[in-house]
N, C-alpha and C positions, 0 to 999 in steps of 0.2 A: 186592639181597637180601643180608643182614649173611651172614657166616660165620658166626656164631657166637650161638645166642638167647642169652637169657640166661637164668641157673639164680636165681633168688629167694633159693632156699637155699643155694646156696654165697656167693651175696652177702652176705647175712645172715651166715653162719659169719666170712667174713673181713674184716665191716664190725666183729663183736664184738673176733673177734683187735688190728683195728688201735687198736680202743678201748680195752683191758686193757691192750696192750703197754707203755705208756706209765706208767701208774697202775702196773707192777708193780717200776718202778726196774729190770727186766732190762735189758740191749744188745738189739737187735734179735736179735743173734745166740746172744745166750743164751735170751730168752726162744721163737724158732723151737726150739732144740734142747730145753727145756724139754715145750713143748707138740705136740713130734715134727711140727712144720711146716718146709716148704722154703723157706730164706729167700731166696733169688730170688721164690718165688711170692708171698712178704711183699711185696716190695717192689713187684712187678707189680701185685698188687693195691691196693696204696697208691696207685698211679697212677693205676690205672683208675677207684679209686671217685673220687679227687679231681677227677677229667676228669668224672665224672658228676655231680657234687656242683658240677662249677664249671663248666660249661659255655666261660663266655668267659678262663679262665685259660688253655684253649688252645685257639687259637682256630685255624680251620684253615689252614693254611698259605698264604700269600700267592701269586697265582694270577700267571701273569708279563701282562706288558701284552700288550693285543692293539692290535698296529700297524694305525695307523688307513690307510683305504684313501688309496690315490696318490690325490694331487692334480694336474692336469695344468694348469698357465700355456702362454698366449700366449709364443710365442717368436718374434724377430723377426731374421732374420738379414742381420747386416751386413758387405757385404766390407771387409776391411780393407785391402786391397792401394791404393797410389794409385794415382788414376786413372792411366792406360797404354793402352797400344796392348792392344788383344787377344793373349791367347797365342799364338803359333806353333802350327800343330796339325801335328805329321807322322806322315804315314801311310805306311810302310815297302809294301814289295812281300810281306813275307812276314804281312804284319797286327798287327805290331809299331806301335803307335801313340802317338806323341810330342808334350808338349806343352810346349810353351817359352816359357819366361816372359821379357821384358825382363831384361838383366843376369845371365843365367847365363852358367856358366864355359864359355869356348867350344874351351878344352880336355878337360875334363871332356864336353862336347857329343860332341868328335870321337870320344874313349875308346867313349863309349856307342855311338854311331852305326856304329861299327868291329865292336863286339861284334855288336850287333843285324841288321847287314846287311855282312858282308863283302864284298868288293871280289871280283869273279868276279878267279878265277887265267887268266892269259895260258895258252894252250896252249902248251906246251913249241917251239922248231921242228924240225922234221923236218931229221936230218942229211941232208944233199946229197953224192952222191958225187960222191970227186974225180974 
């Protein structure tokens, strides 16, 4: 629904304005002050009729693309490791689970394995009297 009908006669009135302006040698600015019109409204109206007079001088605003729906391919997955022994799999007591590949650092191994599952501490020994 437009906002706004349209008035016949006020279009008329400022379709005459826009035609005289021209033919009277005023400025815009002088002939609005002249014939006690708002030269903002001048100018609006110069718009509007030329938009309705010209329909494709402006034409509406370019709409953005609509992204065309995903396409889903065949995907084939290759390992790329050379062949090898199978991983190492370790599985800790506390459910810490490790898997070890050929050629890891086996310092870097101990580090972890250190973190992950410490070593139970000795019990202290009970002094003995002399």
């Amino acid at each position: 629904m437009p906002r706004h009908t349209r008035d016949a006669q006020l279009e008329q009135f400022w379709r005459r304005h826009l035609k005289r302006q021209p033919a009277s040698g005023l400025t815009i600015r002088d002939y609005c002050r002249t014939h006690a019109l708002r030269e903002p409204s001048f100018y609006a109206w110069r718009r509007t009729i030329r938009a309705r007079d010209n329909p494709t001088a402006h034409p509406t605003p370019p709409q953005p693309p609509v992204a065309p729906a995903p396409t889903f391919l065949p995907v084939t997955l290759v390992d790329s490791r050379p062949p090898a022994a199978a991983p190492l799999d370790i599985r800790l007591a506390n459910g810490h689970r490790l898997r070890v590949h050929a050629g890891c650092d086996r310092a870097l191994l101990a580090e972890v394995l250190a973190i992950l599952h410490p070593a139970p501490k000795s019990p202290e020994p009970e002094a003995q009297p002399c």
